[in-house]
C-alpha positions in Angstrom: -19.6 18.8 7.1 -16.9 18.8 9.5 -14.7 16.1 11.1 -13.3 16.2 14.4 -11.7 14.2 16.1 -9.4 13.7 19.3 -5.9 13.3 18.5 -6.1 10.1 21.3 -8.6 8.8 20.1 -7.3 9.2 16.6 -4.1 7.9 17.5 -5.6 5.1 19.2 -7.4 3.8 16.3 -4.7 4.4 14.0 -3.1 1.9 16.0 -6.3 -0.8 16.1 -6.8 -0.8 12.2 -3.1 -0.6 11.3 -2.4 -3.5 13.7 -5.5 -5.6 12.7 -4.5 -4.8 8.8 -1.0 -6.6 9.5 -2.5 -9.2 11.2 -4.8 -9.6 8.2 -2.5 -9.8 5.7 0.0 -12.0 8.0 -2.8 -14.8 8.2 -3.4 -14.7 4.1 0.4 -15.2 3.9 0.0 -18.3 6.3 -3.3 -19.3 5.3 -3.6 -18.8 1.4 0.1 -17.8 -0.3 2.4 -20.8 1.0 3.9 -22.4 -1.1 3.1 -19.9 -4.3 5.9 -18.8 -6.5 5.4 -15.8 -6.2 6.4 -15.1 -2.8 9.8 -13.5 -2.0 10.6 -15.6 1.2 13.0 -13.1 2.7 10.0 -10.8 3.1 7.6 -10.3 5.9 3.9 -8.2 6.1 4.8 -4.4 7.8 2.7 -1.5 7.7 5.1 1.5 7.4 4.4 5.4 7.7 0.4 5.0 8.5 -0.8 8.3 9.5 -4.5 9.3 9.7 -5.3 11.6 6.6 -7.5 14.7 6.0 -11.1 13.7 6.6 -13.3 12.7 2.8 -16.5 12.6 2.0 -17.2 9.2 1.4 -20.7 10.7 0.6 -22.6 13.8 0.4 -23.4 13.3 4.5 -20.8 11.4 5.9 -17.3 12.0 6.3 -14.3 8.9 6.4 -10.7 9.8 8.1 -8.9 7.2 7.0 -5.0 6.0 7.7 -2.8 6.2 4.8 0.6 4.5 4.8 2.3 1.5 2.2 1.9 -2.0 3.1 4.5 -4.4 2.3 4.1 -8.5 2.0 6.3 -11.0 0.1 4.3 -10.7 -2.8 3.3 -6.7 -3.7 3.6 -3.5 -2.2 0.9 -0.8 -2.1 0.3 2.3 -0.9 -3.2 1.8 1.2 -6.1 3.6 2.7 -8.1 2.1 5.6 -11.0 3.8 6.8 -10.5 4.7 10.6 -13.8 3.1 11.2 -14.4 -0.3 9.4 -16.9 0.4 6.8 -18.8 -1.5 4.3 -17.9 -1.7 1.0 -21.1 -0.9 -0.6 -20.2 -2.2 -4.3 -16.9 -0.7 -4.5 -15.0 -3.5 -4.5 -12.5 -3.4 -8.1 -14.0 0.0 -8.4 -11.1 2.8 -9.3 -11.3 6.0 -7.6 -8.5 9.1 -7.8 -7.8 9.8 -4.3 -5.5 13.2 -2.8 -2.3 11.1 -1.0 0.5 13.8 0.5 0.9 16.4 -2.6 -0.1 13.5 -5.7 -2.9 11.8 -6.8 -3.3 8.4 -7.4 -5.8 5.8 -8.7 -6.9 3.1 -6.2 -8.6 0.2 -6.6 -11.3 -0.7 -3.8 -11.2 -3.7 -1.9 -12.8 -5.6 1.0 -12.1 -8.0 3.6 -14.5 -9.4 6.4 -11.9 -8.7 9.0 -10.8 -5.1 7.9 -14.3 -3.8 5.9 -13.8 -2.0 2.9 -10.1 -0.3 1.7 -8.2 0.6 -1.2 -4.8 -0.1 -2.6 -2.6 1.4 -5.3 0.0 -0.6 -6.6 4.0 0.2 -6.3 5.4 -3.4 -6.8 4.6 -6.5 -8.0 6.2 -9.2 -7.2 8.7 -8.6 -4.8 11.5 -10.2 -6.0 14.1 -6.9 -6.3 13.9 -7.0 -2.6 16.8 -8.7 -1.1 16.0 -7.8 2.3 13.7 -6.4 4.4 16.0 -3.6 4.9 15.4 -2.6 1.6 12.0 -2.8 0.6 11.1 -0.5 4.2 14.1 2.1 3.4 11.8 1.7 -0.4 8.5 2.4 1.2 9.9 5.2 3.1 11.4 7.1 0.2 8.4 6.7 -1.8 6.4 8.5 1.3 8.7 10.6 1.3 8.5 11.7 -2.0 4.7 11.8 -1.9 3.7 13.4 1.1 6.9 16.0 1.0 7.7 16.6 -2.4 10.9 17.7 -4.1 11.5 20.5 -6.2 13.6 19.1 -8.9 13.8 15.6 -10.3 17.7 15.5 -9.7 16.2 14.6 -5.6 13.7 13.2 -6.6 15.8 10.1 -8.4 17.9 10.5 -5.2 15.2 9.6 -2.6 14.7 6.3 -3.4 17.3 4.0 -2.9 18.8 1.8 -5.8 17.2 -1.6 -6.0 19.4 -4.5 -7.7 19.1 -5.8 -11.4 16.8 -8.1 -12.1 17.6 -11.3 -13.0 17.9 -12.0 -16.9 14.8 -13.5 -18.1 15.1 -16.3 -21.1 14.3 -15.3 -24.3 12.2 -18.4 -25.1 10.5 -17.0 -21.5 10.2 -13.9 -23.3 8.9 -14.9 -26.0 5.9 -17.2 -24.0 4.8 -14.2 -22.4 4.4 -12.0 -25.9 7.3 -9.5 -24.7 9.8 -10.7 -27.3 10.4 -10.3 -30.8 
């Protein structure tokens, strides 16, 4: 089965679900994470390099374009895929699935939300405290596209395109230690 679809329209929609998906995640942020350690304050919600993908057969009979890009908040980001149209989630939800994104493949993890239907996310950073800035963690989420969609032919670049992150604070042995990752 084919997919076609005018690049208006497409563009148009793009627009809808990558706006509603910020606005999404900007109300959990407001409504459910305040006040959670986890949260890196200096960091808002932005949807960065969402571009509609390749049509997929969500089925044998029906086929999904969705918009793939990675979505920052002040606690992870992931890159994403959001069905064009909102769709349900028919018992994928925590369901892994290998999905084509740019030239790799990753594993993503299905998820669903009333106001957005059903997605899935792949995890690049959790929590999102090596991001002093803002800045940073969009100039991140662009190299990593980068890298993805465009590819390099050496790992020399590849190490080059994404920009240097600061050291992570020290963590306490007896910290350590609680958590099993000491000796």
């Amino acid at each position: 089965m084919s997919f076609v679809m005018h690049a208006s329209s497409s563009t148009d929609l793009l627009k809808q679900r990558v706006d509603a998906l910020v606005m999404h995640f900007a109300r959990v942020q407001r409504e459910r994470m305040q006040g959670l350690p986890l949260l890196n304050a200096v960091l808002r919600v932005e949807a960065v390099g969402f571009a509609c993908a390749n049509a997929e057969s969500a089925s044998a009979d029906v086929a999904v374009a969705v918009a793939e890009g990675v979505l920052i908040t002040p606690w992870f980001m992931s890159l994403l895929r959001l069905p064009l149209d909102k769709q349900a989630h028919r018992d994928r939800v925590g369901c892994r699935a290998v999905h084509a994104f740019g030239l790799e493949q990753f594993d993503f993890i299905g998820a669903n939300d009333e106001a957005l239907g059903y997605y899935e996310t792949c995890a690049l950073f959790s929590p999102m405290f090596e991001f002093p800035t803002q800045d940073l963690a969009r100039d991140t989420a662009l190299a990593a596209l980068r890298e993805i969609r465009e590819g390099t032919h050496s790992a020399a670049p590849a190490a080059a395109a994404l920009p240097t992150l600061p050291a992570a604070p020290a963590v306490p042995a007896r910290r350590l230690f609680l958590t099993g990752r000491g000796a």
